[in-house]
C-alpha positions in Angstrom: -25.0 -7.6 -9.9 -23.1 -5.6 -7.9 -19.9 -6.6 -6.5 -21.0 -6.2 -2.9 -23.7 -8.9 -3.6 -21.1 -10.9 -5.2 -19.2 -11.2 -2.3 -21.9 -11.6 0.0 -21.6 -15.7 0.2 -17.6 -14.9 1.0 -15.5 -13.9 4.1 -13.4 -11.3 2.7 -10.7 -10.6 5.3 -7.9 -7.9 5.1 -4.4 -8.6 6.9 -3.2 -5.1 7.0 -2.6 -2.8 10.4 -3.3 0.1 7.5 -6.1 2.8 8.9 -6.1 3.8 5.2 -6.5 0.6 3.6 -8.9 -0.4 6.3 -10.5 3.3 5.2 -10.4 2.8 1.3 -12.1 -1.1 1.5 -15.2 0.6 3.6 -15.4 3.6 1.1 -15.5 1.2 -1.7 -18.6 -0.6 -0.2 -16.5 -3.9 0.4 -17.5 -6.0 3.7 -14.5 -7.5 4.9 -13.2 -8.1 8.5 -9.3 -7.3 9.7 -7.1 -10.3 10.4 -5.5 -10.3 13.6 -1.8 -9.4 13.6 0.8 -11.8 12.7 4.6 -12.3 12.5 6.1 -11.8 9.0 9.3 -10.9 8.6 9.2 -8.3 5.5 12.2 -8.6 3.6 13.2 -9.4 0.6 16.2 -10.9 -1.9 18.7 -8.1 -2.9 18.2 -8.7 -6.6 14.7 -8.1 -6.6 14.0 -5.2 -8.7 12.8 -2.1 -7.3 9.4 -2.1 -8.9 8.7 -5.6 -8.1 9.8 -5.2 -4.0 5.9 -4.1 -3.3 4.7 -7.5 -5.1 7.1 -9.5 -3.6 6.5 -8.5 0.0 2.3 -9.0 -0.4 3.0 -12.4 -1.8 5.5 -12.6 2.0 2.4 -11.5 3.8 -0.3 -13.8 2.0 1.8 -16.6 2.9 2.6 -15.9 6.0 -1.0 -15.7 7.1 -0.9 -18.1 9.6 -4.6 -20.4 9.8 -5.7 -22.0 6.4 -8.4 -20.3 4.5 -11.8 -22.0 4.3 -13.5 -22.2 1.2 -15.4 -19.2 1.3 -12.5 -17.2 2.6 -10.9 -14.5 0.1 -7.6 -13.1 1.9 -6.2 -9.5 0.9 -2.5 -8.3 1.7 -0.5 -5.4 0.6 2.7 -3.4 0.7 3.7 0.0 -0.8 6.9 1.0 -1.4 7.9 4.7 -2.9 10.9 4.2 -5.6 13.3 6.9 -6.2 15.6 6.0 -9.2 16.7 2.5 -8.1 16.0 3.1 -4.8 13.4 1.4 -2.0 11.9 3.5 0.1 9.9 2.1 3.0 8.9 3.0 6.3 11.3 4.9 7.9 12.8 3.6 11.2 13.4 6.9 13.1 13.0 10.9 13.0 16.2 11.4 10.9 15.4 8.6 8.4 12.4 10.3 7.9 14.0 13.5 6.9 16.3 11.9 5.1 13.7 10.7 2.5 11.9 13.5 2.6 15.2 15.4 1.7 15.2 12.8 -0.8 12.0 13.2 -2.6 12.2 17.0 -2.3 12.0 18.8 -5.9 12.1 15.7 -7.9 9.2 12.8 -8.7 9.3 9.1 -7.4 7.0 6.0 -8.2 4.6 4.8 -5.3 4.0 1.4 -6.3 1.4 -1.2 -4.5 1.9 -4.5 -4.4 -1.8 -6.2 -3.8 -2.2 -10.4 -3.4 -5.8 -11.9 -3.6 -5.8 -15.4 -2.6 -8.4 -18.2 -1.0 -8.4 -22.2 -0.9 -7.4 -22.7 -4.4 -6.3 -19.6 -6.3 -4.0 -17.2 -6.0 -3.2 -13.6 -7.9 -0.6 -10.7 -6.9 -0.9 -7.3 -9.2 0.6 -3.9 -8.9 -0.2 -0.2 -9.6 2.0 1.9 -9.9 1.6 6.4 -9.8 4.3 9.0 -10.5 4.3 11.9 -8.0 6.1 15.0 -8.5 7.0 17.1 -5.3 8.3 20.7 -5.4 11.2 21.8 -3.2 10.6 21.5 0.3 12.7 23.3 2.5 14.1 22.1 6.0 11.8 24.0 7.9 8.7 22.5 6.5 10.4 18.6 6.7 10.9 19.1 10.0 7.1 20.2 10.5 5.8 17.5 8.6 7.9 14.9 10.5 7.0 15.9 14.1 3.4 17.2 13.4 2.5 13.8 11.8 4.6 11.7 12.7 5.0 9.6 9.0 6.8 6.7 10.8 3.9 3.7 9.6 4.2 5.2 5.8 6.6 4.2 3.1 8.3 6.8 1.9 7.7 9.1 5.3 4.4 11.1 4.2 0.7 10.5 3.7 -0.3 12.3 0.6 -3.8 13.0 2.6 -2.1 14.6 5.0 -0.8 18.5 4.7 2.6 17.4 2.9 -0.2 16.2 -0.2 -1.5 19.9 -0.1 1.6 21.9 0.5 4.0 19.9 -1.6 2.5 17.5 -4.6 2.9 19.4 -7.7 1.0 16.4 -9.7 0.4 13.0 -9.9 -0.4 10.4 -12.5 -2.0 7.2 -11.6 -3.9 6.4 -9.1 -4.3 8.8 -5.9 -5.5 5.7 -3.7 -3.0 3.8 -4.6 -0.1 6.7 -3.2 -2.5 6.5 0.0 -1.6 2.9 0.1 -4.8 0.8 -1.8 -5.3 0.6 -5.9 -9.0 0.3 -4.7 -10.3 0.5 -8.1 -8.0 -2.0 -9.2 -8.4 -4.1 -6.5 -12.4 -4.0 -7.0 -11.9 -5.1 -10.5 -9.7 -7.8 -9.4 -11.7 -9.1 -6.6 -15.1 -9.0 -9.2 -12.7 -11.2 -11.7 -11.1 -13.5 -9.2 -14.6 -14.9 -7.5 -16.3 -14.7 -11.7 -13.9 -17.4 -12.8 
């Protein structure tokens, strides 16, 4: 049986303002419906390491979901982070943080890492996927396009690899190309197929 008709007796519901996400759970042939927004502050204990921020902050959004999930209800959250070094990277809060990152990933690789938390009534399960990007040397000029043509202000790390920085700059990745666009899908289908088979 297919994992569509697995879920069919289950409200799957998706708290994420993410197009993509939104995008990469339709593609996958998931039903699920959005959650409505809600408060959660996203931050996060200065000792956390940086590749478990991204795990941390979907477990902070799961709980934060503010009704109690009915039996049949399977709730998804997420958060990416990019990691440079030891070094968060997350949404940037302006123009010039923007360029700053993107200065900052320029000509070297980074770690886009997704933290993903399943959870309903009476279980609960938080993973992450992790995929090494590599960009080549960007100059100023074609930052400063990137940032005002698109605007990268909702993604972590200031750039959608979908969007013409992923053409023009990624040398290479390895991992999981959904998972830089902000959704291990793949992983998350296996997941989701485990978590209602036990």
């Amino acid at each position: 049986m297919l994992l569509h008709e697995k879920l069919a007796p289950y409200r799957l519901i998706l708290a994420s303002s993410s197009p993509r996400r939104r995008q990469l759970m339709a593609d996958a042939g998931l039903r699920f419906e959005t959650a409505e927004k809600y408060e959660c502050e996203e931050t996060y204990p200065s000792d956390t390491a940086a590749e478990d921020v991204a795990a941390y902050l979907s477990v902070l959004k799961s709980r934060a979901y503010p009704k109690p999930l009915a039996a049949n209800e399977i709730l998804v959250t997420a958060d990416t982070t990019v990691v440079v070094g030891n070094e968060v990277l997350g949404k940037p809060a302006d123009r010039g943080d923007a360029v700053a990152m993107l200065r900052r990933l320029s000509g070297c690789g980074h770690i886009v890492i997704t933290g993903v938390t399943v959870r309903s009534a009476v279980a609960e399960r938080t993973f992450k996927a992790s995929t090494t990007v590599r960009f080549r040397t960007l100059s100023d000029e074609e930052i400063a396009y990137y940032v005002d043509t698109f605007r990268p202000y909702d993604k972590a790390g200031a750039y959608g690899i979908q969007e013409w920085i992923g053409y023009a700059a990624v040398e290479g990745i390895e991992g999981s190309f959904y998972n830089v666009m902000g959704l291990p899908v793949q992983r998350l289908y296996m997941e989701l197929d485990d978590f209602i088979g036990r």
